[in-house]
PDB file of N, H, CA, C and O in Angstrom:
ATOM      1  N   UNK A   1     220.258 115.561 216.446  1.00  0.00           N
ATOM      2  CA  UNK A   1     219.344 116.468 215.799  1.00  0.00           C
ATOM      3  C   UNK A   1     218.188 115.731 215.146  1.00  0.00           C
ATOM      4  O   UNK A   1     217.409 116.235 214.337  1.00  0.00           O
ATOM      5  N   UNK A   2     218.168 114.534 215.571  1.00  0.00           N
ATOM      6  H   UNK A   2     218.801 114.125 216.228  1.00  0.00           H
ATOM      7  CA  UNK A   2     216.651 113.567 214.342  1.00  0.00           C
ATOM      8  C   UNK A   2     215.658 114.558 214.964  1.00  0.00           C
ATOM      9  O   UNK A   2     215.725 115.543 215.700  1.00  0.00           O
ATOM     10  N   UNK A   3     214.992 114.066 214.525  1.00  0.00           N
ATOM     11  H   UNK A   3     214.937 113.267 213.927  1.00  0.00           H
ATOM     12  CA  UNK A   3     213.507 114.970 214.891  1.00  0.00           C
ATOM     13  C   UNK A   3     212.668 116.006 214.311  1.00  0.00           C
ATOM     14  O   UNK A   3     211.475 116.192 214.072  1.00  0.00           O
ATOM     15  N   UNK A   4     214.183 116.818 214.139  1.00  0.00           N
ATOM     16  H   UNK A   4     215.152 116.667 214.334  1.00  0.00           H
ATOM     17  CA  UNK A   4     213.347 118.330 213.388  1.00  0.00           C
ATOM     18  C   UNK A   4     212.775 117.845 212.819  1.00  0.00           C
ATOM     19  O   UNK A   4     212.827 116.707 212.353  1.00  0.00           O
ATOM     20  N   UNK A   5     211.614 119.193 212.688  1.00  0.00           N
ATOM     21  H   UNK A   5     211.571 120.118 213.067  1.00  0.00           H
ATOM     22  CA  UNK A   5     210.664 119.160 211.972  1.00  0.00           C
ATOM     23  C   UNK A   5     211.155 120.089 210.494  1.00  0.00           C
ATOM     24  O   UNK A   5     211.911 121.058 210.419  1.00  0.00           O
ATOM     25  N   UNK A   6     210.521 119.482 209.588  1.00  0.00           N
ATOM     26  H   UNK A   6     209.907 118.695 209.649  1.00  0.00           H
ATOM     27  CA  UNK A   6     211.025 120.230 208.034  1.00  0.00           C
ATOM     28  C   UNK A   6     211.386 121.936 207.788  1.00  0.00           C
ATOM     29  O   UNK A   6     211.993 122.286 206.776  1.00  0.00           O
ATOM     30  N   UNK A   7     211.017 122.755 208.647  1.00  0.00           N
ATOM     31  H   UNK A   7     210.523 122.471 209.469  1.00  0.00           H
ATOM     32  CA  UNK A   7     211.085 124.071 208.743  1.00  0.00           C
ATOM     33  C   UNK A   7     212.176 124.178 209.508  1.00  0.00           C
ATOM     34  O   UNK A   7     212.956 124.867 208.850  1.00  0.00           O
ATOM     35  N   UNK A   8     212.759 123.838 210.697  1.00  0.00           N
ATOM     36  H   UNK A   8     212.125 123.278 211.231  1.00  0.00           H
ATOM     37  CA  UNK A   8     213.708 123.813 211.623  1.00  0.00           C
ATOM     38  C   UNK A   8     214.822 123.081 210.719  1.00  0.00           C
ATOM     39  O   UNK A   8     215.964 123.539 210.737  1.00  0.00           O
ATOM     40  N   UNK A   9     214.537 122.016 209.969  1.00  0.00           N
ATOM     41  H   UNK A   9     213.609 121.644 209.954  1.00  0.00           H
ATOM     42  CA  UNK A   9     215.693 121.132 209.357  1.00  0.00           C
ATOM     43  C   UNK A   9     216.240 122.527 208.149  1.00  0.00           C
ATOM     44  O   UNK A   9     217.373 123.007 208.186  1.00  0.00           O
ATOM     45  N   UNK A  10     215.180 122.962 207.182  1.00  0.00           N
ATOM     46  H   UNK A  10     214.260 122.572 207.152  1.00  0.00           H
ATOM     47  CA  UNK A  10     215.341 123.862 206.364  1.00  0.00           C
ATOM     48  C   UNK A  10     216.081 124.898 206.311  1.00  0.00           C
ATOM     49  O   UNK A  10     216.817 125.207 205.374  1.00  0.00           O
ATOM     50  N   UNK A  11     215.847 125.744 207.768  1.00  0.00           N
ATOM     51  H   UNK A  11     215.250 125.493 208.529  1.00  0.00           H
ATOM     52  CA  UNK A  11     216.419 126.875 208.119  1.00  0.00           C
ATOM     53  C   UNK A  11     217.981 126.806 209.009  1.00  0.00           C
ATOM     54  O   UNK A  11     218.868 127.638 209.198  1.00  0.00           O
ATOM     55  N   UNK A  12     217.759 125.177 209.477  1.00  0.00           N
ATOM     56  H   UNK A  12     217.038 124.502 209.324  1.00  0.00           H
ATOM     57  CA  UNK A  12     219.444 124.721 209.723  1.00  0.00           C
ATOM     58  C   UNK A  12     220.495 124.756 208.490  1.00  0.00           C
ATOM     59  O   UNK A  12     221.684 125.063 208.396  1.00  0.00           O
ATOM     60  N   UNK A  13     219.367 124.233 207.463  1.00  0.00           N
ATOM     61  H   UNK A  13     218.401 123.984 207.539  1.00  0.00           H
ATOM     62  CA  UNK A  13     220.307 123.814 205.804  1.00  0.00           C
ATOM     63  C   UNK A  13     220.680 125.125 205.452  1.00  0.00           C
ATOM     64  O   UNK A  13     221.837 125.346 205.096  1.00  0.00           O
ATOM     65  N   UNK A  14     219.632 126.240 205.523  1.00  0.00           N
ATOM     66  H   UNK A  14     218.692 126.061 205.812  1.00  0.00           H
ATOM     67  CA  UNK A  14     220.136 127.288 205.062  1.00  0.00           C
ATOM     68  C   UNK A  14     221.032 127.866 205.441  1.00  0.00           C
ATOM     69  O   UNK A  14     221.776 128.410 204.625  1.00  0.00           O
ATOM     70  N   UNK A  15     221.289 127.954 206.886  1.00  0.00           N
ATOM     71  H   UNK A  15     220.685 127.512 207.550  1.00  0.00           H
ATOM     72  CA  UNK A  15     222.526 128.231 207.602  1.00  0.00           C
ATOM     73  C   UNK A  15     223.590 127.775 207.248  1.00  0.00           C
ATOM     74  O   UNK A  15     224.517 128.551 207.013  1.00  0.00           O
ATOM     75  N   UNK A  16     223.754 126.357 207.107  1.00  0.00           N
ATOM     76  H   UNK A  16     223.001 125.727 207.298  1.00  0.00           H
ATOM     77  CA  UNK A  16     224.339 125.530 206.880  1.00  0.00           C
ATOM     78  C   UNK A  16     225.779 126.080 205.391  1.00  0.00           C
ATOM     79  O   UNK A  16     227.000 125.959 205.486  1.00  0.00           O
ATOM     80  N   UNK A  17     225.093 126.561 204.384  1.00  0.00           N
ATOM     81  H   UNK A  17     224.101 126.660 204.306  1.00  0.00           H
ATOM     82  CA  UNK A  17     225.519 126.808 202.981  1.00  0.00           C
ATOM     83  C   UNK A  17     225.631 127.643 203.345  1.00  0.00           C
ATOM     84  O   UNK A  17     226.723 127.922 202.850  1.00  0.00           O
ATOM     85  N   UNK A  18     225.254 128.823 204.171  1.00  0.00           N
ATOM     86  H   UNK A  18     224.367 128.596 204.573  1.00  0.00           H
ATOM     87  CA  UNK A  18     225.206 129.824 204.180  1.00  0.00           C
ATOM     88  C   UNK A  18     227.302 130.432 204.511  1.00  0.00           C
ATOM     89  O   UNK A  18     228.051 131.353 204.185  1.00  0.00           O
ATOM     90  N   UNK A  19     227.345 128.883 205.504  1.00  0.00           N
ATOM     91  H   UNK A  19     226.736 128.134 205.768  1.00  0.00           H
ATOM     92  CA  UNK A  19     228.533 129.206 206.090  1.00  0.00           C
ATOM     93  C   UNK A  19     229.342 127.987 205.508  1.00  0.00           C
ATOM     94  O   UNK A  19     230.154 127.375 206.202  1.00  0.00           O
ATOM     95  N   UNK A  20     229.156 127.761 204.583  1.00  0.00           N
ATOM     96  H   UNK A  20     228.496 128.258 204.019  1.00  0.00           H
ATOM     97  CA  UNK A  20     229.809 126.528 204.203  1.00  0.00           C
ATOM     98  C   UNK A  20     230.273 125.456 204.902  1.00  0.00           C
ATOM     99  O   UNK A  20     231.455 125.116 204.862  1.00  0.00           O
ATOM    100  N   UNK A  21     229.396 124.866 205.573  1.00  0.00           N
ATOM    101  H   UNK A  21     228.435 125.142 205.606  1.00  0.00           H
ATOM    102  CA  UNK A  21     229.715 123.841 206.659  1.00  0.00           C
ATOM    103  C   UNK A  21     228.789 122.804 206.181  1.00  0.00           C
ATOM    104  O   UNK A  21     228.468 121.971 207.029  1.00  0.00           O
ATOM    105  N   UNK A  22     228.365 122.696 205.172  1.00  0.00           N
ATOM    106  H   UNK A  22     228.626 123.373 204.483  1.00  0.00           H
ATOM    107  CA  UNK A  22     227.027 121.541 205.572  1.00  0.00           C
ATOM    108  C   UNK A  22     227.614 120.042 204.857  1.00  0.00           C
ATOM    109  O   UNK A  22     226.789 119.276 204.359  1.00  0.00           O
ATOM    110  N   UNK A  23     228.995 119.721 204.851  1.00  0.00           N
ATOM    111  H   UNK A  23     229.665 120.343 205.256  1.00  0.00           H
ATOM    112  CA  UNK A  23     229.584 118.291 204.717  1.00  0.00           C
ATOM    113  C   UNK A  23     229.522 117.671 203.575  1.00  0.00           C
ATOM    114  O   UNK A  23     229.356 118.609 202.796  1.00  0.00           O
ATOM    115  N   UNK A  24     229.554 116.307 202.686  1.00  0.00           N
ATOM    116  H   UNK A  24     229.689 115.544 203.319  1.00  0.00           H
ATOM    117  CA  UNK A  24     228.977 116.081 201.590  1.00  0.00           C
ATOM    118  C   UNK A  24     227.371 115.827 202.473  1.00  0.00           C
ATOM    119  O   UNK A  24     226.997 115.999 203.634  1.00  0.00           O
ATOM    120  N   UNK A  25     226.565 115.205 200.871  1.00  0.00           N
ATOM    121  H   UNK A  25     226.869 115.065 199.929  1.00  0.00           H
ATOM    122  CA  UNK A  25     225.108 114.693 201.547  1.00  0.00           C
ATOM    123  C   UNK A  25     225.022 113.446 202.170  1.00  0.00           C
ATOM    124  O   UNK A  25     224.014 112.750 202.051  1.00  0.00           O
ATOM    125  N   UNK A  26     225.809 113.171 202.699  1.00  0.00           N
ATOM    126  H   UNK A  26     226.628 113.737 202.796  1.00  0.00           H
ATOM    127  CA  UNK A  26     225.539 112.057 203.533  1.00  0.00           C
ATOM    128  C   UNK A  26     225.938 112.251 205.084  1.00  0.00           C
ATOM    129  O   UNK A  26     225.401 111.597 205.978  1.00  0.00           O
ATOM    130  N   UNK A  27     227.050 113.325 205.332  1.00  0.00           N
ATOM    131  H   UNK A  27     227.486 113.856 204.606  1.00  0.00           H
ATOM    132  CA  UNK A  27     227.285 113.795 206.591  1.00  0.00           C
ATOM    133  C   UNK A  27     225.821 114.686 206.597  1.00  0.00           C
ATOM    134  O   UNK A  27     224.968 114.586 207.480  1.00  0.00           O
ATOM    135  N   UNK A  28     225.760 115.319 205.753  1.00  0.00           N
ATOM    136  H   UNK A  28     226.452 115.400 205.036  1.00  0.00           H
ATOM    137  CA  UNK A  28     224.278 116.452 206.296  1.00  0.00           C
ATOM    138  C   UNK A  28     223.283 115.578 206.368  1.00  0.00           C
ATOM    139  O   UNK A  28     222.373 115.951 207.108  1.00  0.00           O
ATOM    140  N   UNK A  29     223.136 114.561 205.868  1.00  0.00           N
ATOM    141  H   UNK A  29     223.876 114.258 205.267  1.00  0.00           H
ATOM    142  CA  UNK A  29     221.472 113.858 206.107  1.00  0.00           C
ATOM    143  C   UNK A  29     221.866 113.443 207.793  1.00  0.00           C
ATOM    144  O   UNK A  29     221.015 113.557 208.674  1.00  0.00           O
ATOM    145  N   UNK A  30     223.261 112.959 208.072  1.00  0.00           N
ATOM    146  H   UNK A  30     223.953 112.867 207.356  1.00  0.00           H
ATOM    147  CA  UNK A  30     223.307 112.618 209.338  1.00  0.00           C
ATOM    148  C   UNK A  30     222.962 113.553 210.279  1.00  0.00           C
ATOM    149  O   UNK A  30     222.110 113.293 211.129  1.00  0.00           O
ATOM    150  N   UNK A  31     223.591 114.739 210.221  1.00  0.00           N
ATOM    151  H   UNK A  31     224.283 114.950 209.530  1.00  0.00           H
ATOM    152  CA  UNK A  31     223.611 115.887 210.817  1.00  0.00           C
ATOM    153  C   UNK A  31     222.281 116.255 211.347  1.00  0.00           C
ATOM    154  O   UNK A  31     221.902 116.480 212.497  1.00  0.00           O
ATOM    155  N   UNK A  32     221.419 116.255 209.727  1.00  0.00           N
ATOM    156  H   UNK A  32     221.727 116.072 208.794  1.00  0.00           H
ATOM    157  CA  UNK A  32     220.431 116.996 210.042  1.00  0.00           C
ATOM    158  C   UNK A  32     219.181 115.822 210.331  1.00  0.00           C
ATOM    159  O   UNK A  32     218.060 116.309 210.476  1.00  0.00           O
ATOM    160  N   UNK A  33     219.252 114.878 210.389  1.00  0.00           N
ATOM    161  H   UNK A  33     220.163 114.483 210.271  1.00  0.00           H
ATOM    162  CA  UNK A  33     218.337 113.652 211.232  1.00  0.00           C
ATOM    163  C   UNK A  33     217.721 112.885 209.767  1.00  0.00           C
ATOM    164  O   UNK A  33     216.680 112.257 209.960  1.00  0.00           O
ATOM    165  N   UNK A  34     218.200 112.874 208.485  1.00  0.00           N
ATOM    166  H   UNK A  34     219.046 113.385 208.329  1.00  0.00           H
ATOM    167  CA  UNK A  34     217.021 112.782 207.413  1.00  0.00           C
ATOM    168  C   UNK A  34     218.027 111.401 206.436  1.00  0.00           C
ATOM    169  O   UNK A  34     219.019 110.756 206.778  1.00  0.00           O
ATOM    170  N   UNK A  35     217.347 111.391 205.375  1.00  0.00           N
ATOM    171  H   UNK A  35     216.541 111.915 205.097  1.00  0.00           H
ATOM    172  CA  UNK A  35     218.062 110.034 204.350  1.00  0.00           C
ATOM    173  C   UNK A  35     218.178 111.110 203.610  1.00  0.00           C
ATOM    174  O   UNK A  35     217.471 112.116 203.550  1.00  0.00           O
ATOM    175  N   UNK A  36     219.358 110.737 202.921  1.00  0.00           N
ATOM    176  H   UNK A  36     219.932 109.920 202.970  1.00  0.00           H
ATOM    177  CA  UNK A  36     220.557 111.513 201.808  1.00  0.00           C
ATOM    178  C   UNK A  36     219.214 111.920 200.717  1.00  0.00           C
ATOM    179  O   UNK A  36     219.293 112.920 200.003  1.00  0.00           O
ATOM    180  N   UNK A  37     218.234 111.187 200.703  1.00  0.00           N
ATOM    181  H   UNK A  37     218.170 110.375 201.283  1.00  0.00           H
ATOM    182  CA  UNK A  37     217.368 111.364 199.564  1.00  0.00           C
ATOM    183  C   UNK A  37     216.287 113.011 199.904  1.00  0.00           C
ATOM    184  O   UNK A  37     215.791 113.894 199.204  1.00  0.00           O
ATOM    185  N   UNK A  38     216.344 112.743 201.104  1.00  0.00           N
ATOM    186  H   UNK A  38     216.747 112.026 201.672  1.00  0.00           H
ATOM    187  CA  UNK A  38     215.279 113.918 201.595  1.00  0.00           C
ATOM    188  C   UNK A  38     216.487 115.017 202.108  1.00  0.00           C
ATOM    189  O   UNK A  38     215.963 115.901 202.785  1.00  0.00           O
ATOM    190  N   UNK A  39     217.788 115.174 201.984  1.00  0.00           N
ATOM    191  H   UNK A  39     218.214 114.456 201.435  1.00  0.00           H
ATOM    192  CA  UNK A  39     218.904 115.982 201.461  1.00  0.00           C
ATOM    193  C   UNK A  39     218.419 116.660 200.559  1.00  0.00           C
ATOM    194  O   UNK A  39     218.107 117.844 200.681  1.00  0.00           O
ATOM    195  N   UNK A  40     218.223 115.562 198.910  1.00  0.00           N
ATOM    196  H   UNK A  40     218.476 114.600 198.810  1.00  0.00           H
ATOM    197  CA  UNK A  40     218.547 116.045 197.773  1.00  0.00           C
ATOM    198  C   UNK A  40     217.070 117.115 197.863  1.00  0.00           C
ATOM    199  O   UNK A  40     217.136 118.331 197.683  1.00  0.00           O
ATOM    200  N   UNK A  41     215.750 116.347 198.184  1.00  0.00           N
ATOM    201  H   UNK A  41     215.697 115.360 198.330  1.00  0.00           H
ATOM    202  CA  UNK A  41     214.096 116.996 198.124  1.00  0.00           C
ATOM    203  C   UNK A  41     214.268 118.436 198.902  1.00  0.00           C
ATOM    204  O   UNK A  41     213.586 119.313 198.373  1.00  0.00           O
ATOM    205  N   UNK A  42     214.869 118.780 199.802  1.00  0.00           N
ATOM    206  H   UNK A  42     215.423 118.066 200.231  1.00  0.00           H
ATOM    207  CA  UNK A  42     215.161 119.927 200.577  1.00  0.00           C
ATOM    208  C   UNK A  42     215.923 120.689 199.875  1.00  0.00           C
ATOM    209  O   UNK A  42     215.693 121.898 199.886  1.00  0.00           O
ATOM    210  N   UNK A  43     216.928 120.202 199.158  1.00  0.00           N
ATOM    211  H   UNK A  43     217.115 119.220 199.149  1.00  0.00           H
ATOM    212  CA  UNK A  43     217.532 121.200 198.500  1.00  0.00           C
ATOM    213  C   UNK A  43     216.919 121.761 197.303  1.00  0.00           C
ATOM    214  O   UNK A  43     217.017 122.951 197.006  1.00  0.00           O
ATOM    215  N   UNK A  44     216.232 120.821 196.560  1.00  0.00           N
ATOM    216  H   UNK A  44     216.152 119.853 196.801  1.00  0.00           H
ATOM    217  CA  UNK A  44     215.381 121.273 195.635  1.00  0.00           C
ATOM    218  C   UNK A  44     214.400 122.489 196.176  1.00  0.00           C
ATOM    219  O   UNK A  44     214.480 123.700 195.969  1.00  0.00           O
ATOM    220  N   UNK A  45     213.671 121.906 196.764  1.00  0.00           N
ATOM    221  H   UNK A  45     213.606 120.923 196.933  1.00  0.00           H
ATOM    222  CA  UNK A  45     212.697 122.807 197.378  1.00  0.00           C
ATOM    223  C   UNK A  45     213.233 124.105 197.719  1.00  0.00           C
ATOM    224  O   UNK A  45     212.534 125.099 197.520  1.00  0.00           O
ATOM    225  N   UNK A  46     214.330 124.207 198.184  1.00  0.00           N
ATOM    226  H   UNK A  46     214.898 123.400 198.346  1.00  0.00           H
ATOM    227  CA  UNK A  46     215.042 125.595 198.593  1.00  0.00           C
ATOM    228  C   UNK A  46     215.759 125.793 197.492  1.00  0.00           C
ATOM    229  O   UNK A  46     216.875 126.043 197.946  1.00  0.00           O
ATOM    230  N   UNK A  47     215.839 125.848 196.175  1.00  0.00           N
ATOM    231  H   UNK A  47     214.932 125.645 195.806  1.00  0.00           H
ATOM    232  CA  UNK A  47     216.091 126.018 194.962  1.00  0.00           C
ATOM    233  C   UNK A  47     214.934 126.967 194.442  1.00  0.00           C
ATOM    234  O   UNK A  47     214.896 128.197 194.455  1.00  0.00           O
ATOM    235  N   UNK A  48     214.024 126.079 193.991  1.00  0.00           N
ATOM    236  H   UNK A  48     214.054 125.079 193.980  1.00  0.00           H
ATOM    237  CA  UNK A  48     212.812 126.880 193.737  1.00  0.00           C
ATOM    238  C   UNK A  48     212.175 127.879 194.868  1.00  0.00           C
ATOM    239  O   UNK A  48     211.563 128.813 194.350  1.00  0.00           O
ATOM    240  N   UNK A  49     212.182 127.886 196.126  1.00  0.00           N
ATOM    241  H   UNK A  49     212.679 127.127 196.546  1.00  0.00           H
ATOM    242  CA  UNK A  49     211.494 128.778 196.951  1.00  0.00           C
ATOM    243  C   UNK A  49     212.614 130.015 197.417  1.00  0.00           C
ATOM    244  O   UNK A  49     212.210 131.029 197.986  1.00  0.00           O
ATOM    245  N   UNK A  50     214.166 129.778 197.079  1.00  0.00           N
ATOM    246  H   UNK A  50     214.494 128.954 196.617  1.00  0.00           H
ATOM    247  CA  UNK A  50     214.937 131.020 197.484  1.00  0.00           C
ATOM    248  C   UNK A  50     215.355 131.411 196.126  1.00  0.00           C
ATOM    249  O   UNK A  50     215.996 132.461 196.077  1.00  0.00           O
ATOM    250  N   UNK A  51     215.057 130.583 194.617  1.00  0.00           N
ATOM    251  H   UNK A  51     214.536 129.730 194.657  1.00  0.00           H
ATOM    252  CA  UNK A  51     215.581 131.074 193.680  1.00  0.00           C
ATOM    253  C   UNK A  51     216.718 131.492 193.770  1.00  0.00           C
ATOM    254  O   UNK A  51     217.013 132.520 193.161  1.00  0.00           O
ATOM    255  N   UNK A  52     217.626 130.847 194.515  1.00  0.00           N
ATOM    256  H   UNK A  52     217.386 130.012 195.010  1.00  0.00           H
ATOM    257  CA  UNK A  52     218.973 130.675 194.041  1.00  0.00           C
ATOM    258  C   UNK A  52     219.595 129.456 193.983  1.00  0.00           C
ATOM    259  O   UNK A  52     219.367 128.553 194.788  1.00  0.00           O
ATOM    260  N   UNK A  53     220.550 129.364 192.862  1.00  0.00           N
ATOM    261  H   UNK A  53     220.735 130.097 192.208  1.00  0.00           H
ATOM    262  CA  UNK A  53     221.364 128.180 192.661  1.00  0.00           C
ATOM    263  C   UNK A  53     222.011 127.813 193.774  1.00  0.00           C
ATOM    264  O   UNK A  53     222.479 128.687 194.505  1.00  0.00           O
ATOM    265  N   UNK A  54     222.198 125.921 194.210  1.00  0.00           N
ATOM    266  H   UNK A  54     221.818 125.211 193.616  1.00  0.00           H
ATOM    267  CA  UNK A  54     222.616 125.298 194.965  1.00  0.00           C
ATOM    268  C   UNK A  54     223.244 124.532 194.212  1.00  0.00           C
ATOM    269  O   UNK A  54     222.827 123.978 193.195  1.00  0.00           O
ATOM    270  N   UNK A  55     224.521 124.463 194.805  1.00  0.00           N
ATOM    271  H   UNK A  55     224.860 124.913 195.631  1.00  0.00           H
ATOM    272  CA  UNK A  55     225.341 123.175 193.874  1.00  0.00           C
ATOM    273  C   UNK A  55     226.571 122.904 195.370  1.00  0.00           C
ATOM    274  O   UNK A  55     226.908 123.588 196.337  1.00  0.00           O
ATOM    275  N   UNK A  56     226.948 121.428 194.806  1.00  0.00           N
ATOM    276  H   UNK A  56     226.674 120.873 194.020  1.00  0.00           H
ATOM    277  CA  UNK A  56     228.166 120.923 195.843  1.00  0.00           C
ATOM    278  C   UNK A  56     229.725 121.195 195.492  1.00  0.00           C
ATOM    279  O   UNK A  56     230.127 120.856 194.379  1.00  0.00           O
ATOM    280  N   UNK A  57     230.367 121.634 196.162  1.00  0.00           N
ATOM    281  H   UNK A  57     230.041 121.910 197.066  1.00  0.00           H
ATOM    282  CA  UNK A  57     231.677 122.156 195.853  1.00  0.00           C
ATOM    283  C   UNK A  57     233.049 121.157 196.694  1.00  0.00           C
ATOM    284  O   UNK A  57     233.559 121.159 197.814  1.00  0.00           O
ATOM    285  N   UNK A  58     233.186 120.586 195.760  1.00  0.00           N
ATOM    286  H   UNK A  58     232.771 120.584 194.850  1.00  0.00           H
ATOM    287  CA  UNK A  58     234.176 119.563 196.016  1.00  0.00           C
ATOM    288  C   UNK A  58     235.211 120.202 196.757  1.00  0.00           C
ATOM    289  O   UNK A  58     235.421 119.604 197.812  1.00  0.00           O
ATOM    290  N   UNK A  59     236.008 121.304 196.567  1.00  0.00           N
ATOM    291  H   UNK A  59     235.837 121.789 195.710  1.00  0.00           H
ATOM    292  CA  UNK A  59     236.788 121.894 197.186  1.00  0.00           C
ATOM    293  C   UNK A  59     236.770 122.190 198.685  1.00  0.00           C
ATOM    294  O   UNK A  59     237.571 121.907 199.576  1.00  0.00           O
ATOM    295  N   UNK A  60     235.164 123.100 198.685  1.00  0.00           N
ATOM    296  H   UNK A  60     234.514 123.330 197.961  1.00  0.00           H
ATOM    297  CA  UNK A  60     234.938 123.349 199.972  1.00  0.00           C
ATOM    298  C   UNK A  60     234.363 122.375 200.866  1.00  0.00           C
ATOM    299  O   UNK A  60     234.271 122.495 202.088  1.00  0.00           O
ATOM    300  N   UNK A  61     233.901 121.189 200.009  1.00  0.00           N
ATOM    301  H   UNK A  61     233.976 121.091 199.017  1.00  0.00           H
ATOM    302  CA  UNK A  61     233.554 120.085 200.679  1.00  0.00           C
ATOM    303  C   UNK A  61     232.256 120.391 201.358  1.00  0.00           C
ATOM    304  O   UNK A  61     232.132 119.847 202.455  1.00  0.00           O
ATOM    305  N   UNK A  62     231.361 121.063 200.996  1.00  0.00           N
ATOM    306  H   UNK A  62     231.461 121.505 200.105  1.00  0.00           H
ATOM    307  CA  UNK A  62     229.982 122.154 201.365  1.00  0.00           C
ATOM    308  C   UNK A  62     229.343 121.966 200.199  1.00  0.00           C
ATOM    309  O   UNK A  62     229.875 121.905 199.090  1.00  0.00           O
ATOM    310  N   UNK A  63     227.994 121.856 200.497  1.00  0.00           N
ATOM    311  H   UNK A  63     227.562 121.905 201.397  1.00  0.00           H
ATOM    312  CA  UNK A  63     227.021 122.989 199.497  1.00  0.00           C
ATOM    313  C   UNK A  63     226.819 124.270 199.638  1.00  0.00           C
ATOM    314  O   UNK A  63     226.495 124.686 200.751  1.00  0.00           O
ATOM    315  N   UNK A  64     227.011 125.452 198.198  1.00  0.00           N
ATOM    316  H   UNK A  64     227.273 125.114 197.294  1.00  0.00           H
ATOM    317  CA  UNK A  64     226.859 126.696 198.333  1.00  0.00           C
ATOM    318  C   UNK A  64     226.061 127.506 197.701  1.00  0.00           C
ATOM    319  O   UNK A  64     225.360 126.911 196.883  1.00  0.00           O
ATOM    320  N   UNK A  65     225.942 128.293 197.740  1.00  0.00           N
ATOM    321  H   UNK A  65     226.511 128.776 198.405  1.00  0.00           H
ATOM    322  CA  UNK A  65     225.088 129.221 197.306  1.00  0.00           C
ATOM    323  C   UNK A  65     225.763 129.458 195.655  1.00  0.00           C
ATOM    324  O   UNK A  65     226.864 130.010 195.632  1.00  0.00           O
ATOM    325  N   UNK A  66     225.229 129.118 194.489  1.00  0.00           N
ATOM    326  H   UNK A  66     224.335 128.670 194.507  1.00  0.00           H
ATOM    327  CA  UNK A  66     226.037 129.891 193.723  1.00  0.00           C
ATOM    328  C   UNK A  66     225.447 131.278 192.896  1.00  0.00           C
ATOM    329  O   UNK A  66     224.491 131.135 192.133  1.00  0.00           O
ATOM    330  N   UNK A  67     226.030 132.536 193.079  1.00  0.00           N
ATOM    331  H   UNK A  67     226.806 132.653 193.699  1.00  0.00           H
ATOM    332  CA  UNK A  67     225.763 133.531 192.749  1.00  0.00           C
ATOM    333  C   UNK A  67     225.311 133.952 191.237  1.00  0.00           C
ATOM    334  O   UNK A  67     225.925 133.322 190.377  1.00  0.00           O
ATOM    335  N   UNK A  68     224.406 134.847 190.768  1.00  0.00           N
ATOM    336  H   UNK A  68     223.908 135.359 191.467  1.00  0.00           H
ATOM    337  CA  UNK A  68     224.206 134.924 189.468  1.00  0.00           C
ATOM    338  C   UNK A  68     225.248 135.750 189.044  1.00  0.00           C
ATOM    339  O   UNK A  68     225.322 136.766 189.735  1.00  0.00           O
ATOM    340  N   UNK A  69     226.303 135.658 187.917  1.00  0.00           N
ATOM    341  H   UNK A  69     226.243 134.833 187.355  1.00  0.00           H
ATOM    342  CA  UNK A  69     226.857 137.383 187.529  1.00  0.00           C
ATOM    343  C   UNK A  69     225.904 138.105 186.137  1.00  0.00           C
ATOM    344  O   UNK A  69     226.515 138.715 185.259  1.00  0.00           O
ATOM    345  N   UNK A  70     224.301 137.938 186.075  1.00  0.00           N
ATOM    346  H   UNK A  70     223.805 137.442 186.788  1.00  0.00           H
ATOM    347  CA  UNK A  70     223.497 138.567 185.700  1.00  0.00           C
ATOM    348  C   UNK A  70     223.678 140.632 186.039  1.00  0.00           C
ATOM    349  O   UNK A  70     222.804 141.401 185.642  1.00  0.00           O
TER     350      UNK A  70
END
């Protein structure tokens, strides 16, 4: 998968949490073609632009979505 381009990598990541598959950050930087560091910048970025919380879940061994109970 190297290559993608940042929109294609993005909308993989989102999938990714979506289904709880996306590994710790070092299987997903592999996965998704990038350095663990441009992991963390993507996730940020999709923090602030989907306004929802992202955090890593040791259990599920995934990053997930975490829900507001607002």
């Amino acid at each position: 998968m190297a290559g993608l381009k940042y929109y294609d990598r993005t909308k993989l990541l989102i999938e990714l949490i979506e289904k709880k598959k996306t590994g710790g950050p070092g299987d997903l930087a592999r996965n998704i073609g990038v350095s663990k560091r441009m992991v963390y910048l993507i996730i940020d970025d999709l923090r602030l632009s989907l306004g929802k919380d992202i955090s890593y879940s040791k259990d599920k061994k995934s990053y997930i979505f975490i829900e507001n109970s607002s």
